[in-house]
C-alpha positions as CSV (number, residue, x, y, z in Angstrom):
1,X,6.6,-5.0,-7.4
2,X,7.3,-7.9,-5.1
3,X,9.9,-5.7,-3.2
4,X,7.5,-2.9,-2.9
5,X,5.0,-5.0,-1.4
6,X,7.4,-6.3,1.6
7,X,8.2,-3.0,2.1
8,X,4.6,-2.0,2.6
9,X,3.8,-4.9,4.7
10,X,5.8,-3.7,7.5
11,X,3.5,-0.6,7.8
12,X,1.3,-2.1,10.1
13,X,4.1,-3.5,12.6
14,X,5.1,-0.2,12.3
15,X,2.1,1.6,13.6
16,X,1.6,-0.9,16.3
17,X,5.0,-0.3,18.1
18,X,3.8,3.6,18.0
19,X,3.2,5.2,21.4
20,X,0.0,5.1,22.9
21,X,-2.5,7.2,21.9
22,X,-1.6,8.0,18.5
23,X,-4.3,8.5,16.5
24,X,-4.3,6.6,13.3
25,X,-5.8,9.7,11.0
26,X,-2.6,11.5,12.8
27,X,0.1,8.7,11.2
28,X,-1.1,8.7,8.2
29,X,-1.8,12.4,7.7
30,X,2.0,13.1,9.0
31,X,3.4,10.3,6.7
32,X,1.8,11.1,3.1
33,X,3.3,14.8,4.3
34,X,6.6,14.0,5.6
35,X,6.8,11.1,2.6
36,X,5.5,13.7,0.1
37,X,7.9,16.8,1.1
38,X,11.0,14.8,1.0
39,X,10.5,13.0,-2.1
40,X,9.7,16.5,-4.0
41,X,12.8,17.9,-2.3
42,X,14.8,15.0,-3.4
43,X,13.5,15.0,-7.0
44,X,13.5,19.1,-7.0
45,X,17.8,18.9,-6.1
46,X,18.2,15.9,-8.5
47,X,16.4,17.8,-11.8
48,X,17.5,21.5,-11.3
49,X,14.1,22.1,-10.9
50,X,13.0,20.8,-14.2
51,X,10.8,18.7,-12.7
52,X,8.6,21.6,-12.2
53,X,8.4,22.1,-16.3
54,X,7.8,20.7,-18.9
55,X,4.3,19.4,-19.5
56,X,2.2,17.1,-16.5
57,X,-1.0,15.3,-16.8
58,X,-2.8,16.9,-14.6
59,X,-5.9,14.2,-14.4
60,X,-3.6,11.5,-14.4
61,X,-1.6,13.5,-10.7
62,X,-4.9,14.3,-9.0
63,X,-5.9,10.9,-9.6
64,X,-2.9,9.1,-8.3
65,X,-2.9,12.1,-5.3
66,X,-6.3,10.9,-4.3
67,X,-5.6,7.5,-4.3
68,X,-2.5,7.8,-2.4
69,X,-4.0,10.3,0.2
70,X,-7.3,7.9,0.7
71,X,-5.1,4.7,1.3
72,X,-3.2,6.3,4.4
73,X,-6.7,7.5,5.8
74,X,-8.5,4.3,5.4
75,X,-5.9,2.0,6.2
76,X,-4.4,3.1,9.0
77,X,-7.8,3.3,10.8
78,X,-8.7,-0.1,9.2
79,X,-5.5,-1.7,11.1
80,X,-6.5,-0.1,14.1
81,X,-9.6,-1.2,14.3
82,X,-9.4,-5.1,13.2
83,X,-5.3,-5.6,13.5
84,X,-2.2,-5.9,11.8
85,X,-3.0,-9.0,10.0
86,X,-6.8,-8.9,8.8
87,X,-6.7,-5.2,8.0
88,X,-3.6,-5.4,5.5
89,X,-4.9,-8.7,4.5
90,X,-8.2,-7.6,3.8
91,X,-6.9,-4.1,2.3
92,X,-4.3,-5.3,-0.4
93,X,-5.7,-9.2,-0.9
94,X,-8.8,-7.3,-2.5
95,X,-6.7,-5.1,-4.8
96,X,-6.0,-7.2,-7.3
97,X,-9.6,-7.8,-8.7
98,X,-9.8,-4.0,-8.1
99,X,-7.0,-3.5,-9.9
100,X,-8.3,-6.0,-13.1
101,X,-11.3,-4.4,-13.3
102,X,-9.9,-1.1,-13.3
103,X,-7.4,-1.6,-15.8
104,X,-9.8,-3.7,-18.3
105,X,-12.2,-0.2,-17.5
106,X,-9.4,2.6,-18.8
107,X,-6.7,0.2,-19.9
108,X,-8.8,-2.0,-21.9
109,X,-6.7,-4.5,-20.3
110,X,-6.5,-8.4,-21.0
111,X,-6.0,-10.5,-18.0
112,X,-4.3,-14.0,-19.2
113,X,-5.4,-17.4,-17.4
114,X,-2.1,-17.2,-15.2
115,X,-3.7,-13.8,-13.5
116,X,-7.0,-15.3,-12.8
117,X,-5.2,-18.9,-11.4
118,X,-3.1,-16.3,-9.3
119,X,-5.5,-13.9,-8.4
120,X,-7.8,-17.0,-7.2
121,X,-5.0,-18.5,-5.0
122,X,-4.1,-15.8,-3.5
123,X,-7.5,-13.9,-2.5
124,X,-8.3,-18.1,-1.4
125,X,-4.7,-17.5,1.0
126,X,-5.8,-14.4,2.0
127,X,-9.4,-16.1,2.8
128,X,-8.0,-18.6,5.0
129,X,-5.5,-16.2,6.8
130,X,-8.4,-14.2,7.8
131,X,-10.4,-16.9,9.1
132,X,-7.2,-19.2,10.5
133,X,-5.5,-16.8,12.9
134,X,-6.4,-17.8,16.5
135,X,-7.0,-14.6,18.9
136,X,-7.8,-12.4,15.8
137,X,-10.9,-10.3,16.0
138,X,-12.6,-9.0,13.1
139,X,-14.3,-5.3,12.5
140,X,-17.1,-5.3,10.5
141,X,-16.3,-1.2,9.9
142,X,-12.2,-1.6,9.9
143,X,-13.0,-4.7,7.4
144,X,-15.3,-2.0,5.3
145,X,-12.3,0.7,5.6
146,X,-9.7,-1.7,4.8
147,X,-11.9,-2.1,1.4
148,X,-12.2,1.4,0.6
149,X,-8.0,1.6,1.0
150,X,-8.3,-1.6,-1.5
151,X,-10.2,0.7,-3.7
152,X,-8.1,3.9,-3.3
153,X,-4.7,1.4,-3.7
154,X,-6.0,0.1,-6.9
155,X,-7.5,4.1,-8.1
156,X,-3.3,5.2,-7.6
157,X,-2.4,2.7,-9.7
158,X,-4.8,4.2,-12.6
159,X,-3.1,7.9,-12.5
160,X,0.6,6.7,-12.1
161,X,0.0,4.8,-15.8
162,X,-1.9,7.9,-17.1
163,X,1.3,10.5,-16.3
164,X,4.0,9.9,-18.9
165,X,7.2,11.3,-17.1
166,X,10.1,9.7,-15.0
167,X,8.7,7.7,-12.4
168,X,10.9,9.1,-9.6
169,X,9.5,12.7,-10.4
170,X,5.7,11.5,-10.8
171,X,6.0,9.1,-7.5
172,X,7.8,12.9,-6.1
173,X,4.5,15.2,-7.2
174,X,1.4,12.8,-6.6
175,X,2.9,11.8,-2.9
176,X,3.3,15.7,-2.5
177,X,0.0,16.7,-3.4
178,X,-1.6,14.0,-1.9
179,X,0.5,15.0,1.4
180,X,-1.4,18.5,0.6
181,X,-4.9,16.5,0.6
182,X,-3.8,15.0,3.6
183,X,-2.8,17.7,5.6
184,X,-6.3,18.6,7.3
185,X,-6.1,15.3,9.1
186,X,-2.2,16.2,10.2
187,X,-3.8,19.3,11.6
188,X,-6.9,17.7,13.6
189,X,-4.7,14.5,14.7
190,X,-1.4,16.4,15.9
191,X,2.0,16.1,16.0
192,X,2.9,16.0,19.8
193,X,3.8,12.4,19.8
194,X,6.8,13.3,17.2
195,X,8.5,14.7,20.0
196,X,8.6,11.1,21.9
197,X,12.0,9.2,20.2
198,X,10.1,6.0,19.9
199,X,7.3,8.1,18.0
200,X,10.1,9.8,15.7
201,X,11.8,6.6,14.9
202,X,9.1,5.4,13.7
203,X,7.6,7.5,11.7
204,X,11.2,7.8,9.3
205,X,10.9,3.7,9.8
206,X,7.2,4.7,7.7
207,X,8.2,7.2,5.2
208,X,11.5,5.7,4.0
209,X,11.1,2.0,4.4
210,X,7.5,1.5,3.9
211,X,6.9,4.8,1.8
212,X,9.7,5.9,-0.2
213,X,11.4,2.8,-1.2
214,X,8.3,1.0,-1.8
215,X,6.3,3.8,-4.1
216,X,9.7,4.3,-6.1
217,X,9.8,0.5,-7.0
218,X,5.5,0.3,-7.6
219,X,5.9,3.4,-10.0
220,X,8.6,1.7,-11.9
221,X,7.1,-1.4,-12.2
222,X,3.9,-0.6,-12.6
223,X,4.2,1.0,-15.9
224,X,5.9,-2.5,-17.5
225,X,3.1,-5.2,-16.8
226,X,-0.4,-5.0,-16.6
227,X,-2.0,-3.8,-13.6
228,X,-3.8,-6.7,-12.4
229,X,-0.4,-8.8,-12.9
230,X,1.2,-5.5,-10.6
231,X,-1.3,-5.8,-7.9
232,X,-1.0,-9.7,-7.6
233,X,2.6,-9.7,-7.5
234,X,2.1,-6.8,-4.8
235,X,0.4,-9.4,-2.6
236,X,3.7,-10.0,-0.8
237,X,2.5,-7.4,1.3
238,X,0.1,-9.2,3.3
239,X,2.3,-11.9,3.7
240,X,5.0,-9.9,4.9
241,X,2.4,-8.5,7.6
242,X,1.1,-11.9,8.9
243,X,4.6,-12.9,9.0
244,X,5.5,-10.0,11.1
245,X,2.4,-9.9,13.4
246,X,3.3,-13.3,14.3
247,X,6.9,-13.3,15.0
248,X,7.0,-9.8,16.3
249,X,3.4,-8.5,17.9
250,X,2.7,-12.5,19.0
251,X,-0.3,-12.8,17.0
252,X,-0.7,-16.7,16.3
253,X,-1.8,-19.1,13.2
254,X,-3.9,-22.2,13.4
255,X,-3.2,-24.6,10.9
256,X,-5.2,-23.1,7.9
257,X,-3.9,-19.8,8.6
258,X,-0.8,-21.1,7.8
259,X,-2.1,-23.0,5.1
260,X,-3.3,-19.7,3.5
261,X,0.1,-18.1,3.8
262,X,1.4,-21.2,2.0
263,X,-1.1,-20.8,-1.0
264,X,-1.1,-16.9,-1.2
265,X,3.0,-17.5,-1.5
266,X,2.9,-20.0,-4.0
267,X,0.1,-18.0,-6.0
268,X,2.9,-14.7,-6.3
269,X,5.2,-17.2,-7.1
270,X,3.0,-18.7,-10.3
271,X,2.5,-14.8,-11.4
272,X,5.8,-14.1,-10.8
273,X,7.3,-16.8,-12.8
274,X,5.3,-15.9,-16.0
275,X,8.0,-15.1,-18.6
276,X,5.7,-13.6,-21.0
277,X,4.8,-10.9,-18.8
C-alpha cells in the first residue's frame, strides 16, 4: 500500500511536464483506456483466457469500474485547476475518513485507536501542507473536484474487496471497464497530442508507473488489512507529490508546509508499524 501510493504521487508531476494544451478530461480518459486495455491483454495471455470464466461479481466490478473511471475525471481536472500539490493533497488526504466510513458502512469495519491517531496526523499534515506552501493558489471548484476523486478513490476500494478472484485479474477487468466508462471523454478531449514524443512518453510514464504498478499492489494489499488502515498507509501519495512539486516543478514550502510533511510521514509510519494489522 505504501508503494502504491509513491507510485501514484508522481501522477501529477506527470501531467504537468505534458505539452501544452492537453486537456485534463483528455489524460485521464486516454490513461484508464490505455491502462485498462493492457492490463486485460496482459492478464488475458497469462490465464488462457480463463480469466474470462468462471464466476465474477458483477456489483462488486461496476463498483470498483466507477470508482476508478470517476478518480481519473476528477482528479486530473482538480490538479489542473489548484496544482500538483493541493489537488493530490486535498484528493487522497481525505480518503482515509472516506475510506473508514465506507468500510464500517458495508464492511462493518472496526477502526483501532492507532487508525484514528494516524488518520488525525496525517489529514493535520495534509492541513498544514495546504496552507504552508508559499506561491500556491487554491480553487475553490478544483478543491471541490479533488473531493469527489477522494470519494470515487475510496468507492474503488469498496468493489475490489467485494470481487473474490485473483487480484491481478480483477485490477485487469475493473481498469478495463472503467477505461470503457471513460472512453466518451477520450473521444471529446482527443488524442493529437500522443503524436508529440514528449506527450507519448508521458503518458506510458502514467499507465505503467503510476497506473499499473500502483493498482496491482492497492488490489493486493487491500484485501489483507482494513480499508481505512489501506487508505492511511496510501497517504504516501501526497507526500510523494509535494516532494516532487518542490524539487522538480519549483513549487516552495514555508516552514509549516514542511512541518506538515514531517507529521503526515511520521503518521504512515505509526500505521505502518502496527504489527497487529
Amino acid at each position: 500500500m505504501v508503494t502504491a501510493g509513491v507510485c501514484w504521487g508522481t501522477t501529477g508531476t506527470i501531467q504537468a511536464f505534458m505539452p501544452a494544451g492537453v486537456s485534463p478530461l483528455a489524460v485521464g480518459s486516454v490513461r484508464a483506456v490505455f491502462s485498462g486495455t493492457i492490463l486485460l491483454a496482459i492478464m488475458t495471455a497469462v490465464t488462457g483466457g480463463k480469466i474470462f470464466t468462471g464466476r465474477w461479481d458483477i456489483k462488486g466490478v461496476l463498483v470498483a469500474a466507477l470508482g476508478l473511471a470517476g478518480y481519473q475525471l476528477t482528479f486530473f481536472t482538480a490538479v489542473k485547476l489548484t496544482g500538483v500539490a493541493v489537488g493530490t493533497m486535498v484528493a487522497i488526504g481525505a480518503s482515509p475518513p472516506v475510506a473508514g466510513l465506507f468500510g464500517w458502512l458495508f464492511f462493518k469495519e472496526r477502526l483501532g485507536f492507532r487508525w484514528y491517531i494516524a488518520t488525525a496526523m496525517t489529514i493535520a499534515g495534509c492541513a498544514m501542507l495546504l496552507s504552508g506552501g508559499s506561491g500556491i493558489s487554491v480553487s475553490f471548484a478544483g478543491v471541490l473536484l479533488a473531493l469527489s476523486a477522494a470519494a470515487a478513490y475510496a468507492l474503488e476500494g469498496v468493489g475490489l474487496r467485494w470481487v473474490r478472484r485473483s487480484p491481478y485479474e480483477t485490477i485487469a477487468v475493473v481498469s478495463f471497464i472503467s477505461g470503457i466508462i471513460a472512453l466518451p471523454g477520450l473521444v471529446y478531449g482527443g488524442v493529437s497530442w500522443l503524436m508529440h514524443p514528449r506527450g507519448a512518453l508521458c503518458m506510458l510514464l502514467l499507465v505503467f508507473v503510476s497506473t499499473i504498478v500502483p493498482y496491482i499492489l492497492f488490489t493486493v494489499g487491500i484485501r489483507k488489512i482494513e480499508l481505512g488502515t489501506g487508505y492511511t498507509l496510501a497517504l504516501t501519495e501526497p507526500l510523494t507529490a509535494c516532494l516532487l512539486s518542490v524539487f522538480l516543478l519549483g513549487e516552495r514550502l514555508s516552514f509549516i508546509g514542511i512541518c506538515g510533511v514531517c507529521i503526515l510521514f511520521a503518521g504512515i509510519l505509526f500505521l505502518a508499524l502496527n504489527k497487529d494489522e
